[in-house]
N, C-alpha and C positions, 0 to 999 in steps of 0.2 A: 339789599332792597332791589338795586336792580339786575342782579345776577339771577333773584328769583323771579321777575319782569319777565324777564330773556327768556328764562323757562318755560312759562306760561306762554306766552306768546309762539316759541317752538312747538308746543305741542299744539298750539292750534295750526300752523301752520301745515303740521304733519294730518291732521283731523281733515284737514280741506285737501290736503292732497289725497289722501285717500277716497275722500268724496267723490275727485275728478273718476278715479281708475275705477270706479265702482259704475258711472251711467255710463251704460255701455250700448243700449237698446232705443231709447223714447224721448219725450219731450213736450215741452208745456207751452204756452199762448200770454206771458205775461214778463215784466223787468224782471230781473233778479236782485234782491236785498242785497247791498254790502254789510258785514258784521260790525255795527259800531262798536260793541264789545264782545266781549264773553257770553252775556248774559244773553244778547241778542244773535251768535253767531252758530255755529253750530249745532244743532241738535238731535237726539235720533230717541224715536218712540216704536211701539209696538200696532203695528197697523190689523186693524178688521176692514176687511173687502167684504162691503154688500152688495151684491150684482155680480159682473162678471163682464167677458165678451164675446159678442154676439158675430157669427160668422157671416161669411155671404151668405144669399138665398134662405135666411132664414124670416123673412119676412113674406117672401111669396108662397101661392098656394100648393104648388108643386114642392115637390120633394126634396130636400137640402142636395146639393149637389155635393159628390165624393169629394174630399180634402176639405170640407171645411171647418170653420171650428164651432162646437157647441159653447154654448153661455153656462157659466159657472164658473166658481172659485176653484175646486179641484181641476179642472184642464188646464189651469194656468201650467207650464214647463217649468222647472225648479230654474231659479234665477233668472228668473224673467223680472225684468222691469218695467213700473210705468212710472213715465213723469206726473206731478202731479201740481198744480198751480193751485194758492189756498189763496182766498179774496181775504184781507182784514181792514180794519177801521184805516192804516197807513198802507195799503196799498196792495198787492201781490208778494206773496213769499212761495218760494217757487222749491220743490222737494221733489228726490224721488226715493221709490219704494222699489224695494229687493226681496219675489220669492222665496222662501223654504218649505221645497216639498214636501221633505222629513217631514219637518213640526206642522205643515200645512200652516204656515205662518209669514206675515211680511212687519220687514225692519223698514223704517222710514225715516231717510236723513233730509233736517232741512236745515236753511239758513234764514232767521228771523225770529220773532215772534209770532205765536198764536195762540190768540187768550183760551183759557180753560174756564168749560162750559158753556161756550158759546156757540152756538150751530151758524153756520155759514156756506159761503157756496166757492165751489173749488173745480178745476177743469182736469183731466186725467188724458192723458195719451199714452199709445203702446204702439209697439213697430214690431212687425215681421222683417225678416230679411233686409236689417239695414245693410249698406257699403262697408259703414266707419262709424265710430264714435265717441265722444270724449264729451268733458262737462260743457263745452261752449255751443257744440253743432253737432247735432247728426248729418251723417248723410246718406241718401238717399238713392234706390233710381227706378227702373220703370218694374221693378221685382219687386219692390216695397212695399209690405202691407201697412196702410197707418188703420189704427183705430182712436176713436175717442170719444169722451163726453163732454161736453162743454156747459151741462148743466148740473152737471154733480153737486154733491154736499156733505159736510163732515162737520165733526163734534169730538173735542178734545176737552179727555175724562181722564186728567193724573195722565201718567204715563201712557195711557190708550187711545188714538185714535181711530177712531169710527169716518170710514168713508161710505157713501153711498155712491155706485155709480155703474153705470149700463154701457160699454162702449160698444161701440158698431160702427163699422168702415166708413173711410172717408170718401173713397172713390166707389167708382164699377171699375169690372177687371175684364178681361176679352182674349181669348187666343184664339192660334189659327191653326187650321187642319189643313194638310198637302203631302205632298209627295216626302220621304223620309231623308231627312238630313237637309233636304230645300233652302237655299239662305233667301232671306228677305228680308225689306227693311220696309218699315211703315211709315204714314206720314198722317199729320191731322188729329194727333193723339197730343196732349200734353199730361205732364207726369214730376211729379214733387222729383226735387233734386237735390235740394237740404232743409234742414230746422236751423232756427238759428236762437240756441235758448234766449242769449241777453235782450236779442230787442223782439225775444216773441213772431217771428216770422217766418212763414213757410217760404219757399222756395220754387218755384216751376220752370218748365222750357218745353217748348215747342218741336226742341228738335228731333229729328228724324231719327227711330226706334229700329237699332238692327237686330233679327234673332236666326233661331234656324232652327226647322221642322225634329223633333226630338225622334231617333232611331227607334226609339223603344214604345213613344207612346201617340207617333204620327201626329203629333200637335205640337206649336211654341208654348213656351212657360205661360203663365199669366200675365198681362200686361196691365197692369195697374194704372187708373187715371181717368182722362175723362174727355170729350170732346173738345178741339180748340174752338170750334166755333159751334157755338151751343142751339143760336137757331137754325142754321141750316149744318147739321154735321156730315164731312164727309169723311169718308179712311181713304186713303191713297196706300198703294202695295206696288213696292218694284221685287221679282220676282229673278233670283241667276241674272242680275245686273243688266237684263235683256229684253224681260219684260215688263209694261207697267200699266195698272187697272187702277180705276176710281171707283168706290162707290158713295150713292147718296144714299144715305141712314136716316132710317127713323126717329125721333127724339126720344123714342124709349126705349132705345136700346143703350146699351152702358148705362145704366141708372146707378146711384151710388148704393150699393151693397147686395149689387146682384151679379151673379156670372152669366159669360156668355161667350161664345166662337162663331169664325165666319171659315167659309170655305177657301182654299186660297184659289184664283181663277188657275187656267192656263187657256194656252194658246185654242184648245180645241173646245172648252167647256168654261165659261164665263163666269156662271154661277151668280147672274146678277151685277158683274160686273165691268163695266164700263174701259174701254181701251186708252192709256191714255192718262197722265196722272195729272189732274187739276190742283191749282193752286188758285185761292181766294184772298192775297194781302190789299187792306183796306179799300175794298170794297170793291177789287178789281180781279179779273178769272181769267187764267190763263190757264194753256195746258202744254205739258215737256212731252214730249213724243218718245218711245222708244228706239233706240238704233242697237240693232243687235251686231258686235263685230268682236266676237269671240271674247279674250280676256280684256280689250279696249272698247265694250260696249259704254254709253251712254246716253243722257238722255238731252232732245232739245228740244228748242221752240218751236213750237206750232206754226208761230208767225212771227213776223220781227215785232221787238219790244215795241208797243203801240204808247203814243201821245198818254193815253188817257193813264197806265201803267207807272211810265216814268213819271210823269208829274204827282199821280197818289203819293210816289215812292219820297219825291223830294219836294212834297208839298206845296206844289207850283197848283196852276190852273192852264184846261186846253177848252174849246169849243170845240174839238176836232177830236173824240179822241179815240178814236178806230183808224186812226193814219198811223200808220210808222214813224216815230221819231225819228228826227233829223237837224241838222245847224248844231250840234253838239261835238264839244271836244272827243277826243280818246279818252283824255283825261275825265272830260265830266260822266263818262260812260264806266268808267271806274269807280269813280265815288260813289254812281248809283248804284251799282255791284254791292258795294261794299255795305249803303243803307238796306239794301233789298234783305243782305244776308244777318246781317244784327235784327232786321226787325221779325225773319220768319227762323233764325236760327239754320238757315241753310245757305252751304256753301255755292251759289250759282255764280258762274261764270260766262266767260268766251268761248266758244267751242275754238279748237285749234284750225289752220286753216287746211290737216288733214282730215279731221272732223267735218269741217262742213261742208268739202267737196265729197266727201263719202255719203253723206247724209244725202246731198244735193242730186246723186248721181241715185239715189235709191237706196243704196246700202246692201243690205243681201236679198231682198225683191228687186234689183236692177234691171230695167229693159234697156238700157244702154242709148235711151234719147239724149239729144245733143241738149236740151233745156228742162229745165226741172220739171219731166213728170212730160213730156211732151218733146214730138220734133218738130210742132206747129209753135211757134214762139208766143202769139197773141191767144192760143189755149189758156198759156200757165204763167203769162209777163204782161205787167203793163212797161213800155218801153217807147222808143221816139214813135215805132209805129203806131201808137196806139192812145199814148197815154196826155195828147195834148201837153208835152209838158212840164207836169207838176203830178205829185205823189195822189196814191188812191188808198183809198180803206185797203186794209190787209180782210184776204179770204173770200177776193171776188173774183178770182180766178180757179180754175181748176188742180188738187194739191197734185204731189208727187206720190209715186211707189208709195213713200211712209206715210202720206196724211201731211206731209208739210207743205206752208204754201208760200209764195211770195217766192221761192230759193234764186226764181231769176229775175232781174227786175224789178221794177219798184222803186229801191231804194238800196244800194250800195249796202252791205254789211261789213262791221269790221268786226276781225278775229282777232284771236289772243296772238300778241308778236311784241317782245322786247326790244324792238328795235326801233328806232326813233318815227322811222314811218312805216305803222303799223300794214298791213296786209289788208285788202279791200276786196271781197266776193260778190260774185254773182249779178254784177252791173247795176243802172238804175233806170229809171223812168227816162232820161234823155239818153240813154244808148242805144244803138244799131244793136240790128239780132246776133251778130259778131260777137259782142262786146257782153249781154245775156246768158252764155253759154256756162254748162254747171263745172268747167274749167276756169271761166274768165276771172282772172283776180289786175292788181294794180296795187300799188304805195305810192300815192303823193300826197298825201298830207301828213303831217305832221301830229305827234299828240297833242300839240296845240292849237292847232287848225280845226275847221269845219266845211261841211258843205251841207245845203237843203237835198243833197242825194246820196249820203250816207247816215246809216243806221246799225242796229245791232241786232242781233238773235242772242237767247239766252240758251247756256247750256249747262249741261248737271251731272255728274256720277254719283251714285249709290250704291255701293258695296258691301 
């Protein structure tokens, strides 16, 4: 009795592993059954696909664009899969179905019950170009096509089930045209990253999309996804790590299940595009500046981190907040690094302190002034001459070579330095014009120290 137990129970265990090696493409929006028995665990029937799916651009008035896919049952690729979630009186039973192009047929294995003759309503998903796959997670990245329906329906007759169901892409897709072989890396796109069958969940991230201009057809792949910030969207493009453009987007562009390309800027032809790459975290805009310096290009701040910035960042409160922060540790200048980079999925840092005297001096626009962007100090610093004292709004002084401002005066910056006391540029608001210069540095504080006349600049590589 129970040697035949054991039996029964192995081959189901063999039934579900097969199961796993069999989803290899897609995925469904609902729990998954465990088998309480036999009767309930395992199952597989003969699938009718009514509908099909539906490519990009097949909703607009214009022309389908080349590559995409028509609607229909025969376009399906032989062993294609869709996941497919079926609603019943106890809950989600969640199946997927396996093409045969041969028979123009699909097998469908699930785990549960589903009454016969009862029509109901069931969700269907399909993947282009996943990563990975197995029974628990797809995954995903910014190449991924998802398709689906989340209002389907089906009807199980004896061994037949009958699906009805129409998929059509989840996102808009968008590439970009330039010079051939081009690296560049995008920002302000988010993009599915996994499924995650058990608890029904998609997956996204923010971070920043690296590709490169295709030899053969002067465009990147498709970039699958959708705007991070849906009311005002912008694309940010750093271009050969040297250059970097903003633009601000219409809201109908990327639309979910239409194509579309932008030009990539360069230095001599814009193309609509802005110098300069913006960032928008909760509800505060900053912009990275380009520094071009061969294979060590990168990018930095515009202006030192402002009041109103770090506080969004670490959910404080300022009435000031166009001042450059300052009275903060080294250390609390790290932790904010570190919230900035979890909440936008980008690594921003300290620029080094060869970094920001390069920066500070011009970079490769250099006119070789003693003060950033000037040899008149009260140009481009507020300082003891000038500044009564105590810190002013960053950007009211005239920038440097690159567009950066503040690089002398103001407000002390500290750079990246593993040493106890960190490295301090470009002087502050109570310094002599001495002390201002795009040379001038110091260590006396410590990482656990402060002072109201040091502060930070943020900096960035893209590669």
């Amino acid at each position: 009795m129970n040697m035949r137990l054991g039996k029964i129970l192995s081959a189901t265990f063999l039934l579900g592993c097969s199961l796993a090696l069999m989803t290899s493409c897609s995925s469904s929006e609902s729990d998954l059954v465990s088998p309480p028995s036999l009767k309930e665990g395992l199952n597989t029937v003969t699938m009718k696909l009514v509908g099909g799916c539906q490519g990009f651009d097949q909703n607009s008035q214009a022309k389908a664009k080349e590559g995409t896919r028509a609607s229909g049952t025969n376009d399906w690729p032989n062993g294609a899969h869709l996941y497919l979630q079926f609603k019943t009186d106890k809950g989600m039973v969640s199946g997927s179905a396996t093409y045969d192009k041969a028979q123009n047929a699909w097998t469908v294995n699930y785990y549960g019950t589903i009454a016969s003759g009862v029509a109901s309503t069931c969700e269907a998903y399909y993947f282009e170009d996943a990563v990975a796959s197995n029974s628990s997670t797809v995954q995903l990245n910014d190449r991924s096509a998802i398709y689906e329906d989340k209002d389907g329906s089906y009807l199980l007759d004896g061994n037949t089930l009958t699906v009805t169901a129409s998929l059509k892409p989840k996102t808009g897709r968008i590439r970009f045209k330039g010079t051939k072989g081009l690296p560049i890396v995008v920002t302000g796109i988010t993009h599915y990253t996994s499924y995650d069958v058990a608890s029904n969940n998609f997956f996204t991230t923010t971070a920043v999309v690296k590709d490169t201009v295709s030899s053969s057809t002067g465009a990147t792949p498709y970039l699958y996804g959708y705007f991070s910030d849906s009311e005002a969207p912008t694309i940010g493009l750093v271009s050969n790590s040297s250059e970097a453009y903003t633009m601000a987007c219409s809201t109908s562009m990327y639309k979910t299940g239409e194509s579309g390309y932008l030009d990539i800027p360069t230095d001599a032809e814009h193309n609509g595009w802005a110098t300069g790459l913006n960032f928008t975290v909760k509800g505060m805009t900053f912009k990275m500046i380009p520094v071009d310096w061969g294979s060590k290009s990168f990018l930095i701040g515009e202006t030192e981190v402002t009041e109103g910035l770090y506080y969004a960042i670490t959910d404080g409160t300022t009435t000031t907040p166009n001042l450059p922060i300052s009275s903060k540790t080294y250390s609390n200048f790290l932790s904010f690094l570190t919230k900035l980079g979890d909440i936008t999925s980008i690594n921003f840092r300290l620029p080094t302190k060869e970094e920001w005297q390069y920066a500070a001096k011009g970079g490769s626009k250099s006119l070789s002034f003693t003060y950033s962007g000037s040899n008149i100090p009260g140009d481009v610093a507020w300082y003891s001459g000038n500044s009564n004292d105590t810190r002013h709004e960053v950007k009211q002084k005239q920038p440097n070579e690159l567009g950066i401002y503040d690089m002398s005066g103001n407000v002390w910056e500290w750079v990246y330095d593993s040493s106890y006391y960190p490295d301090e540029c470009g002087g502050g608001f109570d310094n002599s014009a001495s002390s201002i210069q795009c040379t001038s540095t110091k260590s006396d504080l410590n990482n656990y120290s402060s002072s109201p006349s040091v502060g930070i600049r943020l900096a960035l590589t893209l590669k």
